[in-house]
C-alpha positions as CSV (number, residue, x, y, z in Angstrom):
1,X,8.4,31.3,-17.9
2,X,10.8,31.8,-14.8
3,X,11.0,34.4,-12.2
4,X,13.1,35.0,-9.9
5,X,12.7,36.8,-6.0
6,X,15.1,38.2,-3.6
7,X,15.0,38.3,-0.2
8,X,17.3,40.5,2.0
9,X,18.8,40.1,5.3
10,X,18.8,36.5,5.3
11,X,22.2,35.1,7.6
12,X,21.6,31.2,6.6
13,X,20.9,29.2,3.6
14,X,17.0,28.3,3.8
15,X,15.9,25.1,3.1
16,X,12.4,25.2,0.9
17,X,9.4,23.4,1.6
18,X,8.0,23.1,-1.9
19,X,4.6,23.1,-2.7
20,X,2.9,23.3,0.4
21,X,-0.6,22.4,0.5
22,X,-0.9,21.9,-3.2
23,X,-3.2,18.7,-3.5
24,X,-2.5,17.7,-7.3
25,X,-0.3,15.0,-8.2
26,X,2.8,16.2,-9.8
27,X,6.6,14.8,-10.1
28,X,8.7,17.6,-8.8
29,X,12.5,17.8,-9.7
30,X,14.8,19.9,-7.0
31,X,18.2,19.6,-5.8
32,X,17.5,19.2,-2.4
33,X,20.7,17.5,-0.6
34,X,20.4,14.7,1.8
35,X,21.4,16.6,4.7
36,X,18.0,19.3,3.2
37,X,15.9,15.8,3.4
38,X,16.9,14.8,6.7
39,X,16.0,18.7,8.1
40,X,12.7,18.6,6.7
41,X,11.9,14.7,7.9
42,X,12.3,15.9,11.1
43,X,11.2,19.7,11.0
44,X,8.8,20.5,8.1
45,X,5.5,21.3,9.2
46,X,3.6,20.2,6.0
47,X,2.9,16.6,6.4
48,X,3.1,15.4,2.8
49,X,6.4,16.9,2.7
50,X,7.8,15.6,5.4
51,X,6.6,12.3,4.6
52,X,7.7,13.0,0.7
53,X,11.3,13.6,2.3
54,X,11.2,10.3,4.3
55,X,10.2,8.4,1.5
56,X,13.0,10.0,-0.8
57,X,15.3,9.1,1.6
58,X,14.2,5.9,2.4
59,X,14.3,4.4,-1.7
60,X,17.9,6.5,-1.5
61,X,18.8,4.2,1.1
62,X,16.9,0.9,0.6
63,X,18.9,1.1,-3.3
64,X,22.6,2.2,-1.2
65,X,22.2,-1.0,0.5
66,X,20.9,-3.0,-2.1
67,X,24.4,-2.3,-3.9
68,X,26.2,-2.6,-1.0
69,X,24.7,-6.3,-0.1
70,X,25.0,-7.5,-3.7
71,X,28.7,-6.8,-3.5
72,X,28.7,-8.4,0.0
73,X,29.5,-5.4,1.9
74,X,28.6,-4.8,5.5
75,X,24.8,-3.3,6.1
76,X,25.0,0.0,8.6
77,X,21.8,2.3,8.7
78,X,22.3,5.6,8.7
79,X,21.8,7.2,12.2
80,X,20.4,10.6,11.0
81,X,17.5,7.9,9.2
82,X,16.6,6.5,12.6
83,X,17.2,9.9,14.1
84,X,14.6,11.4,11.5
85,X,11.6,8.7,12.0
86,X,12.1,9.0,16.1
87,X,11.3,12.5,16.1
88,X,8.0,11.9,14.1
89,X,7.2,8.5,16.1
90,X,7.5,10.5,19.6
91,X,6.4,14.0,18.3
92,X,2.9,13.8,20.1
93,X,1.5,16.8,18.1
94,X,1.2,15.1,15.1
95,X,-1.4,13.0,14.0
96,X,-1.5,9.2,14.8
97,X,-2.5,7.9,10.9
98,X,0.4,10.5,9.5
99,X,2.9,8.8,11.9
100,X,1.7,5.3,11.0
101,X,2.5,6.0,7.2
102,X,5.6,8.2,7.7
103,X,7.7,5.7,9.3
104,X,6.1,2.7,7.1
105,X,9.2,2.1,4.6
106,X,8.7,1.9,1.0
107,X,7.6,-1.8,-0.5
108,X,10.1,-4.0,-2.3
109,X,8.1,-3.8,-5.3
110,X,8.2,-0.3,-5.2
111,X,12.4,-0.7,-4.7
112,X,12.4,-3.0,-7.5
113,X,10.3,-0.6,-10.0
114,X,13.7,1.5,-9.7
115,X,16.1,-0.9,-10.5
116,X,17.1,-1.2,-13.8
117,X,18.0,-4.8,-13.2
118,X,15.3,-6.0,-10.3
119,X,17.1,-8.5,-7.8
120,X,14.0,-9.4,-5.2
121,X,16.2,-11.4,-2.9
122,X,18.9,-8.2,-2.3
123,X,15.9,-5.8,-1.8
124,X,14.3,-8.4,0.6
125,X,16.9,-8.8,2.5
126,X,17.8,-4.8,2.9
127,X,13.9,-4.1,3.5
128,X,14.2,-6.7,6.2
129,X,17.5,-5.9,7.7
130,X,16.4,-1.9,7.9
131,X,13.2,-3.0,9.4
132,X,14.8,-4.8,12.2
133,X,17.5,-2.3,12.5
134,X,14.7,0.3,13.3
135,X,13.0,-2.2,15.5
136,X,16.4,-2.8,17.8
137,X,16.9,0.8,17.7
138,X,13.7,1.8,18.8
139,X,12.3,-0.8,20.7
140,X,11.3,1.1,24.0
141,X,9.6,4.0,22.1
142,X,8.1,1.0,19.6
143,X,6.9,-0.3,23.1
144,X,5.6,3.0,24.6
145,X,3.7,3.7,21.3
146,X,1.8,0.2,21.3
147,X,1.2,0.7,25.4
148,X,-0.2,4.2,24.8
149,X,-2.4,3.5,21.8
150,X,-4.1,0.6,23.7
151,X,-7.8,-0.2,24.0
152,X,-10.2,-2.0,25.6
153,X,-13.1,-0.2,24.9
154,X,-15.3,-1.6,22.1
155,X,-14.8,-0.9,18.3
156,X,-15.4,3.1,17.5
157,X,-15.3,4.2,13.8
158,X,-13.8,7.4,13.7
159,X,-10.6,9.1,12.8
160,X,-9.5,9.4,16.4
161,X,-9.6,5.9,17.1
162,X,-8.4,4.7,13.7
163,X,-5.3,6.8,13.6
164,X,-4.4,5.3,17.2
165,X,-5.2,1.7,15.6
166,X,-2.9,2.1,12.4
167,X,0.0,4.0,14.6
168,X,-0.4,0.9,17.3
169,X,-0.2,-1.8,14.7
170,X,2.3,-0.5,12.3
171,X,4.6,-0.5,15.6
172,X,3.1,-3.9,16.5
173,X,4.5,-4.6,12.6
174,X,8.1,-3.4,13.3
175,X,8.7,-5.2,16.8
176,X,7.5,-8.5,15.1
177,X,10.3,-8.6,12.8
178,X,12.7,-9.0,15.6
179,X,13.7,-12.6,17.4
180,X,12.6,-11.8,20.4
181,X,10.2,-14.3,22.8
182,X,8.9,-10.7,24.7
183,X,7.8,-9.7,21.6
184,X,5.7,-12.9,20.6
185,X,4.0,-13.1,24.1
186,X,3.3,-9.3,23.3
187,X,1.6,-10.1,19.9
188,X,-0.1,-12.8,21.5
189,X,-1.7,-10.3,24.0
190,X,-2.6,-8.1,21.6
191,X,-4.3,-10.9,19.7
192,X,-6.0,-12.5,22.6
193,X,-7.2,-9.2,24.0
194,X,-8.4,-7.4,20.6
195,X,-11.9,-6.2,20.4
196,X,-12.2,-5.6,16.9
197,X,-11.1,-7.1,13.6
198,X,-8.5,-5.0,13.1
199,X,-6.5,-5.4,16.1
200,X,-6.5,-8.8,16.3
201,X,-5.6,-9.4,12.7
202,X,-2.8,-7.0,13.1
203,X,-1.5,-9.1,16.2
204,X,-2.4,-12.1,13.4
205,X,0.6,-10.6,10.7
206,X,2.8,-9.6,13.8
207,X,2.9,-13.3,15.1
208,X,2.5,-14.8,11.2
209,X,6.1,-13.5,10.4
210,X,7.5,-16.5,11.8
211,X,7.1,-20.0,11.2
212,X,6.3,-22.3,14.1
213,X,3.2,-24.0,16.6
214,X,2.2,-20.6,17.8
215,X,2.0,-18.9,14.2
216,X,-0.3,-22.3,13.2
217,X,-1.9,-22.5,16.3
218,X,-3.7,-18.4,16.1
219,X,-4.2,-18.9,12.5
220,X,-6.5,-22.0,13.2
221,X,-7.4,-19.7,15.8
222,X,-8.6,-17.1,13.7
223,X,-9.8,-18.9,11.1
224,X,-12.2,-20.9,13.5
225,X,-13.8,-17.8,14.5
226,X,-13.6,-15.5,12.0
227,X,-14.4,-18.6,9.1
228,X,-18.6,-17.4,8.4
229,X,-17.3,-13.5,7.1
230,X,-15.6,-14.3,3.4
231,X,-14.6,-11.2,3.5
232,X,-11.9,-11.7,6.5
233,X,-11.1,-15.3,5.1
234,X,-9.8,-13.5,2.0
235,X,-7.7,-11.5,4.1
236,X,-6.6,-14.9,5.8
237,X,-5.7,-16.7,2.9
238,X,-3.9,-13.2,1.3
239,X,-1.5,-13.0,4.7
240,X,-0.4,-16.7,4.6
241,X,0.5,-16.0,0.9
242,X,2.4,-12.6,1.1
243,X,4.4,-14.1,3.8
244,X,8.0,-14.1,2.6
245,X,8.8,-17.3,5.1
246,X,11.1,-19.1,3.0
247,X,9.3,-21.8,0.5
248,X,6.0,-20.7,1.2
249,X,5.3,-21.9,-1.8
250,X,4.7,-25.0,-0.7
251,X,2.0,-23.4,2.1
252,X,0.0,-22.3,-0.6
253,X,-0.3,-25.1,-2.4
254,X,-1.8,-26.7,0.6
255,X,-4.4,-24.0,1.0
256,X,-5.1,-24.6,-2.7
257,X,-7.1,-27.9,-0.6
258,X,-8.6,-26.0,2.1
259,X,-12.6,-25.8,2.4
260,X,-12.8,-22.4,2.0
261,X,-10.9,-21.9,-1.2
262,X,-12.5,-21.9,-3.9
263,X,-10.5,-21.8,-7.4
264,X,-13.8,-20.9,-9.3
265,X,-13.9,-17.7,-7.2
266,X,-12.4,-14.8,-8.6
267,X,-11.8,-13.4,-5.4
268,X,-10.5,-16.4,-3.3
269,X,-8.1,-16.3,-6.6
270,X,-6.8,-12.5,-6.2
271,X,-6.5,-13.4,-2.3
272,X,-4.5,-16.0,-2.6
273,X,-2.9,-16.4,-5.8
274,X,-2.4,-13.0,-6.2
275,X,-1.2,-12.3,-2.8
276,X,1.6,-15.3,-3.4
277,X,2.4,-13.2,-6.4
278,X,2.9,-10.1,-4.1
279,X,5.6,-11.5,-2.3
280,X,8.8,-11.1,-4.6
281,X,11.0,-13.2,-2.9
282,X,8.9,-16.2,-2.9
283,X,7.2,-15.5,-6.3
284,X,10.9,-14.9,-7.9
285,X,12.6,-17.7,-6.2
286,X,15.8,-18.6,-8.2
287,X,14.8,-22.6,-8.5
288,X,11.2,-21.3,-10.5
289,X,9.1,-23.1,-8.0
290,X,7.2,-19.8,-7.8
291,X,6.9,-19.5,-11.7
292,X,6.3,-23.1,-11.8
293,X,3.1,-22.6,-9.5
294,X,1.8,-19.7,-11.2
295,X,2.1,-21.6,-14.7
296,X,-0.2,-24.5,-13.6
297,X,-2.5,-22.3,-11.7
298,X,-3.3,-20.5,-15.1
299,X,-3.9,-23.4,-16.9
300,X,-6.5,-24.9,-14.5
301,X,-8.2,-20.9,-14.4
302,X,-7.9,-21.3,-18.2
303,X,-10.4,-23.8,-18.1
304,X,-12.7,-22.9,-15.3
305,X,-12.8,-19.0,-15.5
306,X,-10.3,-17.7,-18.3
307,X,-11.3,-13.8,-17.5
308,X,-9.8,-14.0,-14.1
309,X,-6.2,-14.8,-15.9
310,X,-6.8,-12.0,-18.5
311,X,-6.8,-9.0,-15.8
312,X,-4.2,-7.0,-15.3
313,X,-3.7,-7.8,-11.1
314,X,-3.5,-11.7,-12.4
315,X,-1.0,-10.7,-15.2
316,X,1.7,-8.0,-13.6
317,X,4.1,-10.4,-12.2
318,X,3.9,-11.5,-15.6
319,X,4.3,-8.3,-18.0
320,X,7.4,-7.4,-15.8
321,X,9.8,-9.9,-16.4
322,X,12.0,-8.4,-18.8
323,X,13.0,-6.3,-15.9
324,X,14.4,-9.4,-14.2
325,X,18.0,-11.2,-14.3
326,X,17.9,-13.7,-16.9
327,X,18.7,-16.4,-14.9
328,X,15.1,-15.6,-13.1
329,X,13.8,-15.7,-16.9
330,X,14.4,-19.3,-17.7
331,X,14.3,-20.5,-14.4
């Protein structure tokens, strides 16, 4: 059934906001333009939309750029996209947890899910080159927003206080990607001053991002005083394995020795196993060290616990491969 309405006395083309409010999950189909997305990313007043049109234009991009990179071209972000997630990150009317997940870009696997041929190394490096393009281009207001969302007052559970957590430690997230001392001795503030969890494992990831002493020296740190909740060592093992330092591989396999880990354990398993898995460029690394790891992991699991191989978290990376090059097939 269609209808159609007419409305008079109107001097410039409107750009809709569809679906306002409606709360079920549909896939809706327009022919919005870019330039319509980039209006309502920084205008529209209903959050899911605005956020919709941010992610929208975000996979546009991130899948722009992966073409671009794997025909070696230059990698230029497009100012209206920086433009677009400044006005939400210094819009002070909206609210702290919508901010957080508005300017959080879409995952790689996510990226790759589109492709008809995935290619986890180009979509790494365009995620990571548009993160740190967003950091350098908005450091001071990335700055002001970890500054002004601050606290040194003990842990409060409410929405108020978790929306200022998860807006100051996704900006936490995006100055970490850059090379930048300030920036570590920042994280290490954070980390040092935290008086919850949260916080302080957020300064944790910040810092974790790169390789060196002070990376190994807070994750001993945190480890040593967070090792009697299993709970948060799960978390612990699951960051060092989702890290996408180059090799990590070999990381893992050394935490495959630590005391805590436990292979018998289905959930020391997801943590770390499956968190190594949930790093594409480490898990689909073209010399098959990644594949190679996962192999013998399921043929010791076989043996001790065969129902944690059999569930479908353990098996994705597994049922997607046909999506991959072949050269990642056989590697």
């Amino acid at each position: 059934k269609e209808e159609e309405f007419v409305f008079c006395d109107i001097f410039e083309r409107p750009i809709p906001s569809l679906l306002r409010g409606y709360s079920a999950p549909v896939r809706l189909e327009s022919d919005l333009s870019d330039s319509d997305l980039f209006f309502l990313l920084a205008h529209d007043s209903d959050e899911f939309n605005r956020w919709e049109s941010g992610q929208v234009l975000a996979r546009k991009l991130m899948l722009s750029l992966v073409a671009d990179f794997q025909q070696s071209k230059p990698l230029t972000l497009n100012p209206k996209f920086v433009q677009g997630l400044k006005s939400i990150l210094c819009d002070p009317s909206l609210d702290k947890e919508f901010i957080a997940k508005a300017i959080t870009l879409p995952g790689e696997g996510e990226i790759m899910d589109m492709m008809e041929v995935a290619d986890p190394d180009a979509v790494h490096a365009v995620r990571t080159f548009i993160r740190k393009e967003l950091a350098s281009q908005l450091k001071s207001e990335l700055l002001s927003t970890v500054e002004n969302n601050r606290s040194s007052e003990e842990y409060v559970f409410d929405h108020p206080n978790m929306a200022g957590r998860a807006l100051k430690n996704t900006a936490l997230a995006y100055l970490g990607s850059l090379e930048d001392s300030e920036i570590t001795e920042l994280a290490l503030h954070e980390y040092k001053t935290a008086t919850n969890m949260t916080d302080q494992f957020a300064a944790l990831s910040a810092i974790s991002q790169k390789p060196g002493k002070t990376r190994d020296d807070v994750l001993a740190d945190f480890y040593t005083k967070w090792q009697h909740n299993y709970l948060v060592v799960n978390k612990w093992f699951a960051l060092q394995a989702m890290s996408n330092i180059p090799g990590n591989v070999e990381n893992v396999r050394k935490l495959l020795n630590h005391p805590a880990f436990d292979l018998r354990n289905p959930n020391k398993v997801y943590s770390l196993i499956g968190g190594f898995c949930g790093s594409p460029v480490n898990f689909h690394a073209k010399d098959g060290s990644g594949y190679k790891f996962l192999g013998e992991i399921v043929l010791q699991l076989d043996k001790l616990n065969p129902q944690v191989c059999h569930t479908p978290t353990s098996l994705r990376p597994l049922l997607i491969w046909m999506a991959y090059p072949v050269s990642f097939c056989y590697s």
